[in-house]
C-alpha positions in Angstrom: 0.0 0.0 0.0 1.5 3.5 -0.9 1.7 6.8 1.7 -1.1 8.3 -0.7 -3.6 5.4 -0.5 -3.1 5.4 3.5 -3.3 9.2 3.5 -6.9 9.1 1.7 -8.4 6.4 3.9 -6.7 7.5 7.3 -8.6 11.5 5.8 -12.0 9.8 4.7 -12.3 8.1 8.3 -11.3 11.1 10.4 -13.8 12.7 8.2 -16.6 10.4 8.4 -16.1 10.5 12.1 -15.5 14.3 12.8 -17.9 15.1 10.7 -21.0 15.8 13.3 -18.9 18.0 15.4 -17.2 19.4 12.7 -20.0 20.6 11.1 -20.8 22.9 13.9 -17.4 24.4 14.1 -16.4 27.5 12.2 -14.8 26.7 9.1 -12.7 29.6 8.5 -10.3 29.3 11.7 -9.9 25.5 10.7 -8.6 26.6 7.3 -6.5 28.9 8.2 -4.7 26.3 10.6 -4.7 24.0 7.2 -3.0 26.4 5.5 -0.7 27.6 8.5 0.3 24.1 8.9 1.1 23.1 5.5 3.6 26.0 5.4 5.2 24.9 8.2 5.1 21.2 6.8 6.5 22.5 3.8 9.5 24.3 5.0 10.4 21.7 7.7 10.4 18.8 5.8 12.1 20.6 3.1 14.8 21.3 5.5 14.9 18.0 7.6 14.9 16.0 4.1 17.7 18.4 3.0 19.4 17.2 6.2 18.8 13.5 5.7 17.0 13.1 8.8 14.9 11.0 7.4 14.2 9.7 3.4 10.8 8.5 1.8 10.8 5.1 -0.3 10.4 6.2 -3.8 7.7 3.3 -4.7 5.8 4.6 -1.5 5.2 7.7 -2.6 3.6 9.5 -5.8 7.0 11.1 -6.6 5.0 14.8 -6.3 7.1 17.2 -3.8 6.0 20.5 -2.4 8.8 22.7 -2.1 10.9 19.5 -1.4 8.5 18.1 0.8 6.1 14.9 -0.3 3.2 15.5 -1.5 1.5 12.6 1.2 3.3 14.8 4.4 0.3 17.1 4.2 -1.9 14.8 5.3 -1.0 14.9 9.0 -1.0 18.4 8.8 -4.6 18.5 7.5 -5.7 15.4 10.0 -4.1 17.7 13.3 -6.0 21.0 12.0 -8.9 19.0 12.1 -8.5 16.8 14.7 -7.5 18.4 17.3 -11.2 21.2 16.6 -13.0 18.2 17.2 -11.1 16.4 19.5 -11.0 19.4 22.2 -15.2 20.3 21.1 -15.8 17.0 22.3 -13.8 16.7 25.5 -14.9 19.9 26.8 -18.4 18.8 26.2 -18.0 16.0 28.3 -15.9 18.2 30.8 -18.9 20.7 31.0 -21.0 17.9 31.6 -19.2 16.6 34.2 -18.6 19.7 36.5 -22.6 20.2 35.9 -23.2 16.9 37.6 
């Protein structure tokens, strides 16, 4: 199985699941932290690849870089901006519920 296949399912699941909460959330501060991220994800992998810190298997991944960074790294930037929304909606829900009791 390649990084981009993973990528997609690993997406389509934290999707499918996030989806009730994240539908409630703003969208616009959970784009921004896409976008923030993927900067960041593109000019440290750039630099840690330059660095051989670490090295991708070429038949793993689509052979599309970003400013020297894979194209599949971008996932976990996209799965942490949304993630962590949901992931923080939900536990202070149940925080709030909690402390009511």
């Amino acid at each position: 199985m390649t990084n981009i296949v993973l990528n997609v399912i690993v997406l389509a699941v934290l999707g499918a699941v996030s989806w009730p909460v994240l539908r409630r959330l703003r969208p616009v501060p959970i784009l921004l932290t896409v976008l923030i991220l993927c900067a960041l994800t593109a000019v440290f992998d750039t630099l840690m690849i330059a660095a051989d810190l670490y090295v991708f298997d070429p038949d793993k991944i689509l052979g599309v870089y970003v400013w020297g960074a894979p194209l599949e790294d971008f996932a976990y930037a996209i799965a942490a901006a949304v993630g962590m929304p949901v992931l923080w909606t939900v536990l202070g829900r149940r925080k709030a519920r909690k402390d009511a009791a």
